[in-house]
Each structure stands twice: as C-alpha cells, then as structure tokens.
TIDRENTOR-716958 format. One record per residue (C-alpha): residue in one letter; x, y, z. Coordinates in steps of 0.05 Angstrom, whole numbers, plus 5000, padded with zeros to 4 digits. Layout:
BEGIN
type|px|py|pz
a|X|Y|Z .
...
END
This chain:
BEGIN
type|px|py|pz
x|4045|2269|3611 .
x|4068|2340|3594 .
x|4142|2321|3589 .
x|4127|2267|3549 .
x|4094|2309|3510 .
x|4139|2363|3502 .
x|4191|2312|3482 .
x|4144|2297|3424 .
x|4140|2377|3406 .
x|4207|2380|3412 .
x|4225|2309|3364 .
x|4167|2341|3305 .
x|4205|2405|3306 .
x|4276|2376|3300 .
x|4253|2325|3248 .
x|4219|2388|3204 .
x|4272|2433|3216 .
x|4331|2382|3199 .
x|4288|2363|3134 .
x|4282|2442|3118 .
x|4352|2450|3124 .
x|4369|2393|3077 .
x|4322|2415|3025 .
x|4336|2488|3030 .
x|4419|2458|3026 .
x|4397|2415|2964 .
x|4454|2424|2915 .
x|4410|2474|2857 .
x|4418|2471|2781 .
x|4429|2518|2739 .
x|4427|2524|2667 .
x|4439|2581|2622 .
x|4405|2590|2546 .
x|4462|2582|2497 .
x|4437|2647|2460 .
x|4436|2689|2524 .
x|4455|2754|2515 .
x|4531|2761|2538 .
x|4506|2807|2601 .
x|4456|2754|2618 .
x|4502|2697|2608 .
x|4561|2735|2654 .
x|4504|2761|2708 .
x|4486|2678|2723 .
x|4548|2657|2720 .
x|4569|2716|2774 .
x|4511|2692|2817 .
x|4530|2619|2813 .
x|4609|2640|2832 .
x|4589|2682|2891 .
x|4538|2633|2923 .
x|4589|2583|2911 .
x|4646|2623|2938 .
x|4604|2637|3012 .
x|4572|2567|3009 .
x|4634|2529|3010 .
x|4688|2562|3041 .
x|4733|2580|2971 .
x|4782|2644|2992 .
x|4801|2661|2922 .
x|4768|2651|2848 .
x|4790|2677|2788 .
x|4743|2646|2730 .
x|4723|2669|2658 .
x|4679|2653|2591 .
x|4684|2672|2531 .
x|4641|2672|2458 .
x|4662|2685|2401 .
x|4739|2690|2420 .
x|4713|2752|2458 .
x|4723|2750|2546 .
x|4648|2764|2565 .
x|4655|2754|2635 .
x|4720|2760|2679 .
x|4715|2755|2753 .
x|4762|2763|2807 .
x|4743|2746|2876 .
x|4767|2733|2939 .
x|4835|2737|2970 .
x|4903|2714|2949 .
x|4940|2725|3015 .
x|4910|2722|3083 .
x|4929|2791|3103 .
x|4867|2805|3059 .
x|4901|2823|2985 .
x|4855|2807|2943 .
x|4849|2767|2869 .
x|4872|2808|2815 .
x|4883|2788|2735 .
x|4950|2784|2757 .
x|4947|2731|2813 .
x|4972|2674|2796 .
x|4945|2594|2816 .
x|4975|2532|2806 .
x|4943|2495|2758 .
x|4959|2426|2777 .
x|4942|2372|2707 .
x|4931|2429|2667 .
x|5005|2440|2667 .
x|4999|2379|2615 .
x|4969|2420|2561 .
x|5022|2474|2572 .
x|5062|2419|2564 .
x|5039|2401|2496 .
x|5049|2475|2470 .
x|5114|2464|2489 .
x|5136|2394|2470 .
x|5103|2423|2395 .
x|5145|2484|2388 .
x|5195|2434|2383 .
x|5178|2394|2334 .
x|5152|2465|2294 .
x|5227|2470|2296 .
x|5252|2417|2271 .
x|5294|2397|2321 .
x|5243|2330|2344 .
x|5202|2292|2302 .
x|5134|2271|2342 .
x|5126|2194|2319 .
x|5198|2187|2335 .
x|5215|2141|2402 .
x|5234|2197|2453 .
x|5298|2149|2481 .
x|5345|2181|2433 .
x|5326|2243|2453 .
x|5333|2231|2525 .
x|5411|2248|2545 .
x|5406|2235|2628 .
x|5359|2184|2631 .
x|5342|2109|2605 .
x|5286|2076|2611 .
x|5294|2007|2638 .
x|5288|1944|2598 .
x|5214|1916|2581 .
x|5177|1859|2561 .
x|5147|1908|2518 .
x|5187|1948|2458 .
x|5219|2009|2485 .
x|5219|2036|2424 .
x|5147|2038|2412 .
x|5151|2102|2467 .
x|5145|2163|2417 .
x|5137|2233|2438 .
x|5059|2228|2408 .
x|5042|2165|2444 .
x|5067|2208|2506 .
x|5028|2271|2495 .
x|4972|2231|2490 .
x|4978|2179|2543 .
x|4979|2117|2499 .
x|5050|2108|2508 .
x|5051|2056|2559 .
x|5089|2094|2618 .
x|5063|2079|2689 .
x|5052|2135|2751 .
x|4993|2166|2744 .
x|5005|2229|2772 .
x|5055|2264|2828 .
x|5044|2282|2906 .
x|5084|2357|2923 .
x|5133|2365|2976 .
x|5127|2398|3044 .
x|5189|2439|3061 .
x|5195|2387|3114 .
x|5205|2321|3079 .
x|5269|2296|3038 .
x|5253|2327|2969 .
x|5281|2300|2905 .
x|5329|2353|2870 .
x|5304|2349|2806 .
x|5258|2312|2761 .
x|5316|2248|2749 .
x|5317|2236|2817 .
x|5240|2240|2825 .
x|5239|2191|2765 .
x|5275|2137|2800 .
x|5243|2151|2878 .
x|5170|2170|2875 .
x|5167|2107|2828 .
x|5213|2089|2782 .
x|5192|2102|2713 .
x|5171|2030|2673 .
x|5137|2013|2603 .
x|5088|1973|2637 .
x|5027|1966|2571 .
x|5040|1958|2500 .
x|5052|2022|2475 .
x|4994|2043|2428 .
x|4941|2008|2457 .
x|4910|2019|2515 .
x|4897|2091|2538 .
x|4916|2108|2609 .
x|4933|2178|2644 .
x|5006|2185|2657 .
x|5035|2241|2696 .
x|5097|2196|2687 .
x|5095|2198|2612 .
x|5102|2277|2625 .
x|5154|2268|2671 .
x|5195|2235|2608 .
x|5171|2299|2563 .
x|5205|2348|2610 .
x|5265|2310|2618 .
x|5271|2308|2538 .
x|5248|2388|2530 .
x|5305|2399|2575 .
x|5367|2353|2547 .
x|5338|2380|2472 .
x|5335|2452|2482 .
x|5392|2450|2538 .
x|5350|2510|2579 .
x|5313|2491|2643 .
x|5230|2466|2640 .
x|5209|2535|2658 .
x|5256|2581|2614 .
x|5241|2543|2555 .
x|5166|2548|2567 .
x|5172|2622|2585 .
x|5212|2634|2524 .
x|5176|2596|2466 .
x|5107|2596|2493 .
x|5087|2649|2550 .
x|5129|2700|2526 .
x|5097|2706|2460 .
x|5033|2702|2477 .
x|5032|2759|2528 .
x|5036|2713|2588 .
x|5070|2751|2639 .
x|5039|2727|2707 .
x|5058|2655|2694 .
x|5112|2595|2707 .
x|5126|2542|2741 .
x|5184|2565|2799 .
x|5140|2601|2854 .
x|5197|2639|2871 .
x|5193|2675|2811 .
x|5129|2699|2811 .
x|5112|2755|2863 .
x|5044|2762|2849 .
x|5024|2685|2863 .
x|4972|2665|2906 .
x|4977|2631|2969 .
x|4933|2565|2989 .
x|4883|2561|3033 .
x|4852|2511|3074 .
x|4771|2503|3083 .
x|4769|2541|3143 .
x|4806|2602|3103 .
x|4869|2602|3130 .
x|4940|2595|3089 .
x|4968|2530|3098 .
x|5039|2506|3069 .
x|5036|2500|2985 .
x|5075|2431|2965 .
x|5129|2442|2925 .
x|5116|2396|2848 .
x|5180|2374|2824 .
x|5138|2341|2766 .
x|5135|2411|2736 .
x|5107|2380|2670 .
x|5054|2340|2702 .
x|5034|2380|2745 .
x|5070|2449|2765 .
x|5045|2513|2726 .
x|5022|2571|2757 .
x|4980|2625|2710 .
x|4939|2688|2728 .
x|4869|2685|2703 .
x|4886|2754|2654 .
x|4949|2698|2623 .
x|4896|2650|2621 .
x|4848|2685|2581 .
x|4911|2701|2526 .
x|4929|2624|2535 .
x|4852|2599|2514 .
x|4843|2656|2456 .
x|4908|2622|2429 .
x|4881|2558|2425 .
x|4831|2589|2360 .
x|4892|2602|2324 .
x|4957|2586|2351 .
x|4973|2656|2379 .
x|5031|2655|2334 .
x|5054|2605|2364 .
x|5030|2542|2341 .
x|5011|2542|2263 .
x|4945|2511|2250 .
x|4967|2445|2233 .
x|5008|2436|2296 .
x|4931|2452|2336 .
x|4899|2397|2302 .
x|4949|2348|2320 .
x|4937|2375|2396 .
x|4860|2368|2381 .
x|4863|2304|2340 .
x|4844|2244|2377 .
x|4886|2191|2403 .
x|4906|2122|2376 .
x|4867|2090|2434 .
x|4803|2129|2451 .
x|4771|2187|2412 .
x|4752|2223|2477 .
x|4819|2246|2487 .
x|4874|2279|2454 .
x|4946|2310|2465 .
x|4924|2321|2542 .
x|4859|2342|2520 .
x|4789|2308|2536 .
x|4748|2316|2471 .
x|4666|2324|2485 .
x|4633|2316|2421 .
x|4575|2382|2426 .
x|4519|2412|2367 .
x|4565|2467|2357 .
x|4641|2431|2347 .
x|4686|2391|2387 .
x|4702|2412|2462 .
x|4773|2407|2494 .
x|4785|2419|2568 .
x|4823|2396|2621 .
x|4815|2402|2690 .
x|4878|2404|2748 .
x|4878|2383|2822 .
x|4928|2392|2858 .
x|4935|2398|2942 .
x|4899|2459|2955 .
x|4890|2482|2882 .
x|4837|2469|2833 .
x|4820|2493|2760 .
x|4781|2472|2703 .
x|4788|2504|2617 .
x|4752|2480|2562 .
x|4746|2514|2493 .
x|4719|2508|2428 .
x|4747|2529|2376 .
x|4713|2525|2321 .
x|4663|2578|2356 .
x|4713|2618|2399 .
x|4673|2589|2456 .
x|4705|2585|2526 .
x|4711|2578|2592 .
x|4763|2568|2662 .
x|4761|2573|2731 .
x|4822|2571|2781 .
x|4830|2569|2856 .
x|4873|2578|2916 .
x|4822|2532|2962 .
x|4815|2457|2983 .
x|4738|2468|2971 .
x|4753|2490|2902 .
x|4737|2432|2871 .
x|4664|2448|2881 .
x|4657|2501|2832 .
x|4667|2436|2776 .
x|4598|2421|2803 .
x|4563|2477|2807 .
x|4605|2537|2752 .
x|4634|2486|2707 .
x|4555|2452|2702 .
x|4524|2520|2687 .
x|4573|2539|2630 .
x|4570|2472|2596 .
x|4488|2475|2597 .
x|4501|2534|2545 .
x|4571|2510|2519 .
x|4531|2439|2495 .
x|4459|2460|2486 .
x|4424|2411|2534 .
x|4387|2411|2595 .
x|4451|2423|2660 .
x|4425|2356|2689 .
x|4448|2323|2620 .
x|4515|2348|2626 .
x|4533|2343|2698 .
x|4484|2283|2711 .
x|4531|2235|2754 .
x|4564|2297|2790 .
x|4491|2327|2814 .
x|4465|2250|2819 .
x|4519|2245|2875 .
x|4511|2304|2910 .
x|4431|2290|2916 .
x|4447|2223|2942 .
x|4487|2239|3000 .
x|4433|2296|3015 .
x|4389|2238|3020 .
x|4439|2193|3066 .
x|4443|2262|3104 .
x|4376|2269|3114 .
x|4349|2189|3132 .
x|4417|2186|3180 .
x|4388|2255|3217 .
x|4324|2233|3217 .
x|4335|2169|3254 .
x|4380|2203|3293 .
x|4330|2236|3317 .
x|4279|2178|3316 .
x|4320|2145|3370 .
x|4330|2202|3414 .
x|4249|2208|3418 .
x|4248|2122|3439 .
x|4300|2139|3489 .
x|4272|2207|3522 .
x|4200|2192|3519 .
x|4219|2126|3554 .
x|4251|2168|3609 .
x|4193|2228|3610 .
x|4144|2166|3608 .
x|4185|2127|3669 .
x|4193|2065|3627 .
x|4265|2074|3622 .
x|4331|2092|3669 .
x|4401|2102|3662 .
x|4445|2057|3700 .
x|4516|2030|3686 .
x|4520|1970|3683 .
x|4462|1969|3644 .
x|4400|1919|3663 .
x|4407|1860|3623 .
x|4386|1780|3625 .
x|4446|1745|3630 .
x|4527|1766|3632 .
x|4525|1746|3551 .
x|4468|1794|3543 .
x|4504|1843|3583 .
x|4576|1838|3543 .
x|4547|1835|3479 .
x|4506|1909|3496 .
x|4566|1934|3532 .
x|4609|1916|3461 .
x|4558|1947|3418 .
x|4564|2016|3460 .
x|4634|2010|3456 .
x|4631|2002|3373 .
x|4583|2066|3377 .
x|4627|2107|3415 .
x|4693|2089|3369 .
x|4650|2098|3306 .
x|4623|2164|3333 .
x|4692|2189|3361 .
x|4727|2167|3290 .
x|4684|2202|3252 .
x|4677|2268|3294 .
x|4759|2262|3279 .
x|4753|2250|3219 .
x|4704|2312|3196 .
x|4723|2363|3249 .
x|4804|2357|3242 .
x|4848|2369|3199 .
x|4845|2294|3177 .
x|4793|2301|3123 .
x|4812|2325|3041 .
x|4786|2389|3034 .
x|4814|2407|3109 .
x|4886|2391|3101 .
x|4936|2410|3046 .
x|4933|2337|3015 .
x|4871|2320|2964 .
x|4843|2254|2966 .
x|4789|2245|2929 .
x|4775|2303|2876 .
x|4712|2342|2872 .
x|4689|2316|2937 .
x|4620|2347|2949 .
x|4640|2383|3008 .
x|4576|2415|3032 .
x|4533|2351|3028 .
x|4581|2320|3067 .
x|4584|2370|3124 .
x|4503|2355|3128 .
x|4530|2275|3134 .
x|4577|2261|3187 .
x|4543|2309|3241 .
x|4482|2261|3234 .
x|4530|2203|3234 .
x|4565|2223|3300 .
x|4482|2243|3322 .
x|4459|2168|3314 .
x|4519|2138|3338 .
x|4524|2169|3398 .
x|4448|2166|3409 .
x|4455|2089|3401 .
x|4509|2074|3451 .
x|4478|2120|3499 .
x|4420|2073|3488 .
x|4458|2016|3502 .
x|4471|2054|3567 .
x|4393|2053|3594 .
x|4343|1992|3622 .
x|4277|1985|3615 .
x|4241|1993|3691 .
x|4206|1936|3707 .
x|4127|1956|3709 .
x|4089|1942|3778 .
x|4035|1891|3768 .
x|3969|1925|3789 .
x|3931|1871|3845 .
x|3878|1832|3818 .
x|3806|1868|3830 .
x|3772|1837|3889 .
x|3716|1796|3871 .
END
C-alpha cells in the first residue's frame, strides 16, 4: 500500500508540475499605448526582444521603430558569426521576400527615367528571354501587373542552393529549371504572389539597363540613400551575417539565384535609411512614383506594388515580411505619420519574433487591443499549449493505470503478453508496434535535424517553435507509455474459499 501510494504522490506532482510549466510557458501578450513616451515605447519593446531572443533560441536580432520619421529604438543583439562577433548596425541579413520591395524601388527608377513605361507589356523589354505561348494574352503581362502580382505568372517563390547541388548559373537558366516560367491566370484578375513574376522583373532591369541585378540596385537606389551595408552577392559584403540553426550553431546559407524575389541582404543601420525613404522618396523616388508603390492593386486593395496595405486610425500601413532558410525579417511603415517598424534575423527560430515583436508594435502602430491584431497568430500558439498540455497529462494518466497496477500486483510484464485468443494477441502486439513507430518517428522528427526551424530549409513559416517543443515530448511520453502497456497482463486474482458454514 505505500508504493501504491507513492505512485499516486508521485502522478499529482507530475500532473501539477507539467500543468505549471505549460502555463508559466503560455505564449504572453503584450501591448504598448500608442502615445507612450518614446523611452517607454523602446524599454517594452527591448524586454519583448530579449525574452524572445533567450526563449527561442534566435543568435542574432537587429530590429527598430520609429515615430515620427525619427529611430526611437535601435537594437542590436546577439551574434553574427559563431566565433562570438556580435550584431552591429553594420551586419547585414538576408532579407528573403522583402527583396520584392527593393525590387519595386528599382523597377521605378526606371520608369522615373523614361526608359520603361509601367502599363507597358514587359515582353518587349525582355532581350534573353520569351515567355512561352498561352491560352491567355501574353501581352496583358505589364511591368505594373508584375510589381503587384496580378500579372498572371506562376512560381510562387524560390528554394536557395547548397554549395553541393547543381546550381543554375543565372536567373535564365533558373527560369526554365526550377519551373519554367508560364502565364497560367488571366492577367489582371486574380491576385496571386509570384516570386516568378519577379524573376521576369530582374531579367528585364538587367537587358534595360545592361548592368547586372545588384549594380543597378546599388547604383540607383542604395547608393543614394546612404545604404552602404547592403546587396545582393554575399561575396561582396564582409560584414554579413552568418545563419544559424536553433541549436546556435552556423549552418550552410543557400545561395538565391532569384535575387529579385528573394536575395537582398541589408544591415539594420541601411534599413532604417531604406524605411525613412519610404516618407519621401529619399531623393530617389518623387512622390508620385510612392503612391503608385502604395496604391492598391487591380485585384485586391490589401496589397500593393509588393506591399500588404492594413487599413489603421492613423493612415494606411505597408509592410512586408521575408522568409527565407534560416533568415527572417518583417518592415512595415506609415507614412503618412513617419511611423515604423523592422526586425531581421540570422536564426531558423526567427520567425517567432512576428509573433511576439511584430504583435507588440502593431498594438501601438493600429490603436487596438494586441489580441486584435495578432488574434489568429496568438489563437494558434494557445492551442497547441492546450494539445501540449491534455497530451502530457494523459501521458501521465496512463503511466499511473500502468504502475499502480504493478505497485498494487494487479498487473505484470511479460512478452508475449497475456491475451484471450492468438487474434487478441496479434491485434495488441500490432498496436505496440504502431506506438513504438509513432513514438520513434516523432522523437526523429523533433530531436534531429529533420524538423524546420532545426535544419537550413523552412517549411512552414512562423512555426510556433516553443509550443511545439512542449508537444512532441508529450507525444513520444503517451506513445511510448501505450505500447509499453500493450506489453503488460492483468494477473489473474485468487478466488478467496467460500466461508464455512
């Protein structure tokens, strides 16, 4: 009777301290008053970064806001290289989908110039490549439709290259071998996101201004506005940042040949210059040229040229956020206010700062409650907290049935197990099996380098890493539990003699 009751002590304590942990672990909110003072505003947003930064792995974060077109908080954290050099202003990340905005400065110089017109078709422009015939007009493909995905194009985005695989030379190839370029939707219709439509925008930036991607975007657009820690060929920037996997350590960055789409690397100093130009073109862009950038598109008024568009109290809200293998960023600005706000990082786990630092800016940036803004992203978050907790807690539910029926002698081991009948016998025999395989796959799956925010390759972005890590230990827990269930018999109990009468 004391084991079996110790086994009880022992079940109560598990089952309080595994629902402690979870709640302690439950993903917090945090908003911040949209008339903070600037110190107040950058002091909670400092706090959210750095509980962030330790709770979920992230090696390097550079991240800003500003009000008023003035930076009020710039922080640099972490390390860019794993021989400890740390994040300065002038490290630089790659930016992954936010390279399409850059884009979009780029693709408008052009047309400031003269030398394309924007609801031209982009075909004539286009000296290397053709795009194949359609059932749908090719010539409905102008560079505006392009810039803001309503153009028809398929692919929506671009995997890198490991120095180990076959990479294409240079963005024609990659056109015709990741997936061959199509008009696949009526141009002008339908919206949908194409890193291939971007793909097309290099190609023409580069057969119009006869200078490579990255020397014309250097030239017309960084250079100008100060940008001196940014471009899209690694090699040419000493000061970038290496990636990092969750557990910390560098892992191989994949080379974009989708430069366009997808291959920009900025320091978080360039970035600050890059969103301060977006309240007045930097001298870059005149006025007009911004609002076409800002406008919305033919098919959806939630995005623009690249640009999401949230509709807020104080003005309209651009952003755009970028994923890409190890890297993960976020902008958004408004300018009509000079508000603004990025993040950037050199970590798989990255993505979670979109939860928790994105969520806190925007409960200032749109004057709501943070639950209003980030509902669906803290929604999920809580609900696999929940999964994490009921899975624990019946893992733990049938490890009391099974060792209280063994401190209580009402239960053995034995294999084969007892059972009535060989089909009785199979059929528990199978079900261990199943438990063992589930619990084996998804020990491999969590605790190698299988899983997204583990490996160099993303497969799901913004997954919620930490709720997850609560998850699959109580998966393997019950799983394992439950075959070694399977495993133990039920002891037959003696039948007491019949008083004598």
């Amino acid at each position: 009777m004391r084991t079996l009751n110790l086994v009880r002590l022992v079940a109560a304590l598990a089952a309080l301290g595994w629902m402690s942990f979870i709640a302690a672990d439950w993903r917090p909110f945090t908003g911040i008053d949209a008339d903070a003072p600037p110190a107040e505003m950058a002091a909670q947003l400092d706090g959210v970064l750095d509980r962030a930064m330790q709770h979920y792995s992230i090696a390097g974060v550079a991240a800003g806001a500003l009000r008023d077109g003035e930076v009020i908080w710039s922080a640099r954290r972490g390390e860019a290289r794993e021989d400890g050099a740390p994040v300065t202003g002038q490290t630089a990340f790659n930016l992954g989908s936010i390279s399409k905005p850059v884009t979009v400065w780029a693709v408008l110089t052009l047309a400031r110039d003269g030398r394309i017109h924007l609801d031209a078709p982009i075909q004539p422009y286009l000296t290397r490549f053709t795009l194949p015939e359609s059932e749908f007009d090719v010539s409905g493909v102008t560079v505006r439709r392009l810039l803001q995905h309503v153009a028809g194009i398929n692919v929506h985005g671009y995997g890198g290259y490991s120095p180990e695989e076959d990479q294409p030379a240079d963005i024609i190839e990659l056109s015709q071998t990741y997936e061959p370029l199509e008009l696949v939707r009526e141009p002008g219709t339908d919206p949908s996101y194409s890193g291939g439509g971007y793909v097309l925008l290099q190609m023409m930036i580069e057969d119009v201004s006869g200078q490579s991607f990255d020397a014309y975007v250097r030239q017309q657009v960084f250079a100008p506005l100060g940008m001196e820690h940014s471009g899209f060929i690694e090699a040419d920037l000493p000061t970038r940042s290496a990636a990092f996997n969750y557990y910390r350590s560098e892992i191989t960055d994949l080379r974009d040949v989708a430069l366009a789409a997808a291959g920009v690397y900025m320091s978080g100093d360039d970035m600050e210059l890059f969103l301060r130009a977006h309240l007045d073109g930097g001298g870059v862009l005149p006025a007009s040229w911004l609002d076409q950038a800002f406008a919305p598109s033919e098919g959806t008024p939630n995005i623009g040229m690249s640009y999401t568009r949230l509709e807020t109290p104080r003005g309209m809200l651009i952003g755009h956020g970028g994923n890409n293998s190890s890297w993960n960023a976020q902008i958004y600005i408004r300018p009509e206010t000079g508000d603004g706000f990025y993040f950037m990082t050199n970590a798989t786990s990255g993505a979670q700062l979109d939860f928790d630092l994105s969520c806190t800016w925007l409960s200032a940036a749109r004057e709501m409650p943070v639950e209003q803004v980030c509902d669906e992203a803290y929604e999920l978050t809580h609900q696999i907290s929940l999964a994490a907790a009921g899975t624990g807690l019946l893992a733990i539910l049938v490890a009391y049935w099974l060792f209280a029926g063994l401190a209580a002698g009402r239960r053995r081991f034995a294999c084969p197990p007892r059972a009535r009948g060989p089909i009785v016998l199979t059929v528990r025999l199978l079900l261990c099996a199943v438990f063992v395989i589930g619990a084996g796959v998804a020990a491999w799956f969590f605790y190698t380098n299988s899983l997204m925010w583990r490996t160099e390759i993303i497969l799901i972005d913004e997954m919620p890493v930490d709720e997850f890590e609560q998850l699959f230990p109580a998966v393997v827990g019950v799983l394992s539990l439950l075959a070694l269930s399977l495993l133990s018999s039920p002891l037959k109990r003696a039948v007491k003699p019949a008083p004598l009468a």
